[in-house]
C-alpha positions as CSV (number, residue, x, y, z in Angstrom):
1,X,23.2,33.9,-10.0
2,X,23.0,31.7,-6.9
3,X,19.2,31.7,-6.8
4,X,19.0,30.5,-10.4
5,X,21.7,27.5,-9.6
6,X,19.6,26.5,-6.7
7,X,16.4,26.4,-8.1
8,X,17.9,24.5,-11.5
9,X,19.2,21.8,-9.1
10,X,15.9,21.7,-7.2
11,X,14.1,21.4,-10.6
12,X,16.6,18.4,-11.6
13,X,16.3,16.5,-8.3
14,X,12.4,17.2,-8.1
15,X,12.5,15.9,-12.2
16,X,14.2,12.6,-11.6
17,X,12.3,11.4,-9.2
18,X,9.0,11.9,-11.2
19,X,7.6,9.0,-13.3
20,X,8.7,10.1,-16.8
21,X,5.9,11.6,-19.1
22,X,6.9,10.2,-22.5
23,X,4.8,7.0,-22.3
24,X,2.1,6.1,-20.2
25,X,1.3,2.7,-17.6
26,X,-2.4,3.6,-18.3
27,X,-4.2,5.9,-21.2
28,X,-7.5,7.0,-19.6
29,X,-10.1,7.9,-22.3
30,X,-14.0,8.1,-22.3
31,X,-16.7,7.9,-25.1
32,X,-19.1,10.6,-23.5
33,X,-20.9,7.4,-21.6
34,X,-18.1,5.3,-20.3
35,X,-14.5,5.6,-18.7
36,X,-12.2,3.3,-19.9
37,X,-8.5,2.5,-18.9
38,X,-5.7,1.1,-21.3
39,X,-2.6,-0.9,-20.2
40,X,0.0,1.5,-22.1
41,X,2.7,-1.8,-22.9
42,X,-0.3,-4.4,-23.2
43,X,-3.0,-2.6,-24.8
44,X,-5.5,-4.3,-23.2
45,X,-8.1,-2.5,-21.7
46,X,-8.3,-3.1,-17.9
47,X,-10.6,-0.9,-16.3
48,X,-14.2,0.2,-17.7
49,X,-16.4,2.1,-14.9
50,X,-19.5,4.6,-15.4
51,X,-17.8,6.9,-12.7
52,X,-13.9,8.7,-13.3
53,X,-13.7,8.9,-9.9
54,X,-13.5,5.3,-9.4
55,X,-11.5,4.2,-12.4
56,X,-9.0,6.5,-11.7
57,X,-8.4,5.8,-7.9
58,X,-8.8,1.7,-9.0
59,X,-5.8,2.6,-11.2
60,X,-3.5,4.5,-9.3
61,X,-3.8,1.7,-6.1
62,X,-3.3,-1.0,-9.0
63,X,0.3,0.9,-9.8
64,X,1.1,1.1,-6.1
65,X,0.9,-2.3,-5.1
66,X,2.2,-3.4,-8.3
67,X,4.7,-1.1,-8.8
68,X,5.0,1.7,-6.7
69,X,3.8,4.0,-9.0
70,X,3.9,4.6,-12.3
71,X,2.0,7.2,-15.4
72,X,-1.7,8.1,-16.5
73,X,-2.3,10.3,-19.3
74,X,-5.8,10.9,-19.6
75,X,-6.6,11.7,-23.0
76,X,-8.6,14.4,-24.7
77,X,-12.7,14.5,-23.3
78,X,-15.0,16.1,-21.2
79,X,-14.7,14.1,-17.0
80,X,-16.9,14.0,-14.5
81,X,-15.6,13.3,-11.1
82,X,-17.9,12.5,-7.9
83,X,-15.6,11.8,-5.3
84,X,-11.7,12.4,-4.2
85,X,-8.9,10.6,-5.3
86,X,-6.5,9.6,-2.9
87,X,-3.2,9.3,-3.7
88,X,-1.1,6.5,-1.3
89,X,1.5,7.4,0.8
90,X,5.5,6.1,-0.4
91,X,4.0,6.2,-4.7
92,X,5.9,7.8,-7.6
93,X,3.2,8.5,-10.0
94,X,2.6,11.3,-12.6
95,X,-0.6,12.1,-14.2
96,X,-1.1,14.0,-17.5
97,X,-3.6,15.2,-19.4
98,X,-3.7,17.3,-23.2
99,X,-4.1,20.4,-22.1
100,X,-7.6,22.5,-21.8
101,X,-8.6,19.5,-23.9
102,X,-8.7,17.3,-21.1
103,X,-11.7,18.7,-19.1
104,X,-12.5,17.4,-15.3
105,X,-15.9,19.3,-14.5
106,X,-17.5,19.1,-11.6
107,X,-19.7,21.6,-8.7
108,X,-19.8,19.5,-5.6
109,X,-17.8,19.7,-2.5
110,X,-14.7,17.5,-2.7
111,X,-10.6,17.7,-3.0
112,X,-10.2,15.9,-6.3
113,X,-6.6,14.9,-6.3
114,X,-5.3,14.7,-2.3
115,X,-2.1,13.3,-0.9
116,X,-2.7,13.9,3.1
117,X,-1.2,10.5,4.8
118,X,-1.5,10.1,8.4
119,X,1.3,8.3,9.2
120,X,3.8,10.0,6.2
121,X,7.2,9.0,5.2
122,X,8.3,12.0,2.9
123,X,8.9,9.4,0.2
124,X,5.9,9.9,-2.5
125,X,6.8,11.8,-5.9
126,X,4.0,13.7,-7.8
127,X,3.4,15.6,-10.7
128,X,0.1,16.4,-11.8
129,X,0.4,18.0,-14.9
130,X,-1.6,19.5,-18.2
131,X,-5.6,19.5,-17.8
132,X,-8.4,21.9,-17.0
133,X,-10.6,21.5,-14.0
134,X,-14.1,23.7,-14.3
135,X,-16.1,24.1,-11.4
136,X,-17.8,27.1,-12.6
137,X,-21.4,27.3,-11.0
138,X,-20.4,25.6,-8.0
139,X,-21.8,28.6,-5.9
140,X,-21.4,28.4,-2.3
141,X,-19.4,24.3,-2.8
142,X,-15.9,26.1,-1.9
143,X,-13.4,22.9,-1.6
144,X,-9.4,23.1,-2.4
145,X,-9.1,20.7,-5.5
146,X,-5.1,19.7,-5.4
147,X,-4.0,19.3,-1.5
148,X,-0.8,17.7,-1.8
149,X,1.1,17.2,1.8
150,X,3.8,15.4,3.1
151,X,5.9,14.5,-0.3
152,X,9.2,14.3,-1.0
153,X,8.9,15.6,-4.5
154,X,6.2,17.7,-6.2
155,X,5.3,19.0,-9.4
156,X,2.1,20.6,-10.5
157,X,2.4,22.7,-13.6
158,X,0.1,23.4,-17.1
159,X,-3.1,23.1,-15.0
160,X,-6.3,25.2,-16.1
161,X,-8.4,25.7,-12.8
162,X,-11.5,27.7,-12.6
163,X,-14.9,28.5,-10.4
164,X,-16.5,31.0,-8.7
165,X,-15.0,33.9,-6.3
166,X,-15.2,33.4,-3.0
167,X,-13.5,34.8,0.2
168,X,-13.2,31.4,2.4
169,X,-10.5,29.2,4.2
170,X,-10.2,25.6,2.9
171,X,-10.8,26.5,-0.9
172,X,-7.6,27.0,-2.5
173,X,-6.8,25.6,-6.1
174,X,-3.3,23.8,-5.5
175,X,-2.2,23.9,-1.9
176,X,-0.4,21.8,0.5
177,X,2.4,22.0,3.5
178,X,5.7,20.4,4.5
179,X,6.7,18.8,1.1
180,X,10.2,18.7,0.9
181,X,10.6,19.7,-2.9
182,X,8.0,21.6,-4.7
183,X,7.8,23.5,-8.1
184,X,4.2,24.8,-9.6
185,X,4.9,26.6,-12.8
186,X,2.9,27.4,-15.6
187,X,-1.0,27.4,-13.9
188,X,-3.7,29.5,-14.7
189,X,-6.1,29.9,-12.2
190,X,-9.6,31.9,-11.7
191,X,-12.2,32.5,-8.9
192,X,-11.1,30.7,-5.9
193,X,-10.5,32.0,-2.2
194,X,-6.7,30.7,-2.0
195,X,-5.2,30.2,-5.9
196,X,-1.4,29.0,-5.1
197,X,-0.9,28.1,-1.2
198,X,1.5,25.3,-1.2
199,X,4.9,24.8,1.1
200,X,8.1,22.9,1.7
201,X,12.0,22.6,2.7
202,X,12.3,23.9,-1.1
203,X,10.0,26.1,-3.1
204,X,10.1,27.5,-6.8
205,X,6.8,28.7,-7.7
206,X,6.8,30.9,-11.1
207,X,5.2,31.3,-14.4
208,X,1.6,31.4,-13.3
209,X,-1.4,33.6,-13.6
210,X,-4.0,34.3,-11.1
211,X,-7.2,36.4,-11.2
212,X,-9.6,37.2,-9.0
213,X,-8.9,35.4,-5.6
214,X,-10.7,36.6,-2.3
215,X,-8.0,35.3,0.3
216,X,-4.6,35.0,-1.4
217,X,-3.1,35.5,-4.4
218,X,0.2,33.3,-4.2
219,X,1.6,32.1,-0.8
220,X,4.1,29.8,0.2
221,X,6.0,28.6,3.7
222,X,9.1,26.4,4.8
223,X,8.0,23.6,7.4
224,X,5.5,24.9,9.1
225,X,4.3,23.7,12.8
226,X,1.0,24.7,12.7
227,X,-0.1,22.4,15.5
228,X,-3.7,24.2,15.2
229,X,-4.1,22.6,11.6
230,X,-2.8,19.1,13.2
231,X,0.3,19.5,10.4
232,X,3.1,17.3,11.1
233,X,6.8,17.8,10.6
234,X,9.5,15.1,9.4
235,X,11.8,13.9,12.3
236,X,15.0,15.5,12.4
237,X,13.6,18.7,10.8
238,X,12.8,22.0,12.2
239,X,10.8,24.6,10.7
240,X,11.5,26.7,7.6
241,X,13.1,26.6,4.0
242,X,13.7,28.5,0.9
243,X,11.2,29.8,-0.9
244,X,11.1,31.6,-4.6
245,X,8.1,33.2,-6.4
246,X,9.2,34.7,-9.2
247,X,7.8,35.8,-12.4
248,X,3.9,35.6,-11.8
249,X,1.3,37.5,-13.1
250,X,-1.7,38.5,-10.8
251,X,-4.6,40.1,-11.3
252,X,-7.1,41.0,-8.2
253,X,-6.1,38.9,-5.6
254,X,-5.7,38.8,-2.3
255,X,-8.4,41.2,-1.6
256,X,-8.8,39.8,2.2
257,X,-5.4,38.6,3.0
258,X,-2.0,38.1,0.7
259,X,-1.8,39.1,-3.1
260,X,1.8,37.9,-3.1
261,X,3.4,36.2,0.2
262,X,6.1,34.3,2.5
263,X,4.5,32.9,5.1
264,X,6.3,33.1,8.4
265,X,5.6,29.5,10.4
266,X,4.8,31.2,13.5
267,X,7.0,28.7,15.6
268,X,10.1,30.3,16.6
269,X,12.9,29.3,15.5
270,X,11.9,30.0,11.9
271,X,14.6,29.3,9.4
272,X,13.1,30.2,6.3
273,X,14.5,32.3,3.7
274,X,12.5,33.7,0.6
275,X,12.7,35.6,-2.6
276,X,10.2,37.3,-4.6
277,X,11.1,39.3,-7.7
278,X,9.7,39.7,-11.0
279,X,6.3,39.5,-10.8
280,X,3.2,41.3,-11.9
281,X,0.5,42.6,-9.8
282,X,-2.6,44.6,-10.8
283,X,-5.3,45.6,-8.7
284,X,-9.0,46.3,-9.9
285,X,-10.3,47.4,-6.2
């Protein structure tokens, strides 16, 4: 079918652009005390810092300016974060973790990973990839924890997120707007306000499960001109794009807004063209 050939070509071009996964520039690992970061070719150990937060955004501007970008697997272990990561604008960097084994736990108010560049050249690749994040007993701390805007390429897929129910803007579990390419497959996500809010030119979000959110349930947009959220558009490009949620499962959501959405920009003329099909919706209220 047409669909499936687009999204297999997105999924390629979104793919090749991504820092590949097999080896990594740094192996991030802690003893329960320490954080420690590993050159992956040297084997020397480059980074040691009480605080995850730190050693991780020390690495990722180290691959930057040295490279451009480059991989992070962070290995097995229990993380505390205290502060956002910020992720530089024109990188091509990938981070992995192993699974619900890799454990970033936290209650405070902060994004953890963000990519939100103010003067943005649609050139960075992401994929964040393979690890739990538990803010469970955060209470009233709503926050979004992946906000990833203004990419060319984006992948966020095998993520674990979960905390408590709330019915709030600005706490969404992966969100973002006008990325060009975007894929999120594979997530499981609990207790947030917004689970999956994230747009782009080109959209393929499927696979997922989401429980229990109090705004919406899945959502997605082209390029959206939403000059009251200050978002900006790439030059040349008008709003809109092609959006497909497909096989989802949802349980709960939405309860205030959108279980399962395409987001109309709002802007006229909107150009964007969606499909949703296959998916699973069950309601408790």
């Amino acid at each position: 079918r047409l669909g499936d050939q687009i999204k297999d070509i997105w999924f390629r071009d979104i793919t090749s652009k991504i820092p590949p996964i097999s080896t990594a520039s740094y192996i991030v690992y802690t003893d329960g005390k320490m954080y420690y970061a590993k050159n992956g070719d040297t084997g020397a150990i480059e980074f040691v810092d009480t605080d995850i937060s730190n050693l991780l955004q020390n690495v990722i501007n180290v691959l930057y300016q040295r490279y451009g970008g480059g991989r992070i697997f962070i290995k097995r272990g229990i993380y505390y974060p205290t502060k956002t990561v910020n992720i530089p604008d024109g990188i091509s960097l990938a981070i992995k973790g192993e699974g619900s084994n890799t454990v970033l736990r936290y209650t405070s108010r902060f994004i953890l990973f963000i990519h939100d560049p103010s003067s943005p050249t649609w050139t960075s690749n992401i994929a964040i990839r393979n690890f739990k994040v538990d803010r469970s007993g955060s209470g009233e701390n709503n926050t979004d924890i992946i906000l990833l805007k203004y990419a060319r390429s984006v992948v966020v897929e095998g993520l674990e997120i979960v905390d408590d129910y709330r019915n709030v803007d600005g706490d969404g579990a992966i969100t973002g707007f006008n990325n060009f390419n975007v894929v999120v497959r594979g997530n499981r996500i609990f207790n947030k306000s917004y689970g999956i809010y994230i747009g782009g030119l080109n959209v393929h979000i499927y696979d997922n499960y989401v429980e229990n959110t109090g705004k919406v349930g899945i959502a997605s947009m082209g390029l959206w001109n939403n000059t009251a959220w200050g978002l900006k558009l790439p030059s040349g490009y008008g709003t809109g794009g092609v959006i497909v949620i497909e096989n989802n499962a949802l349980v709960d959501c939405g309860r205030a807004d959108e279980c399962l959405a395409i987001d109309y920009s709002g802007y006229p003329p909107d150009r964007s063209v969606g499909v949703i099909r296959d998916n699973i919706v069950i309601t408790k209220n």
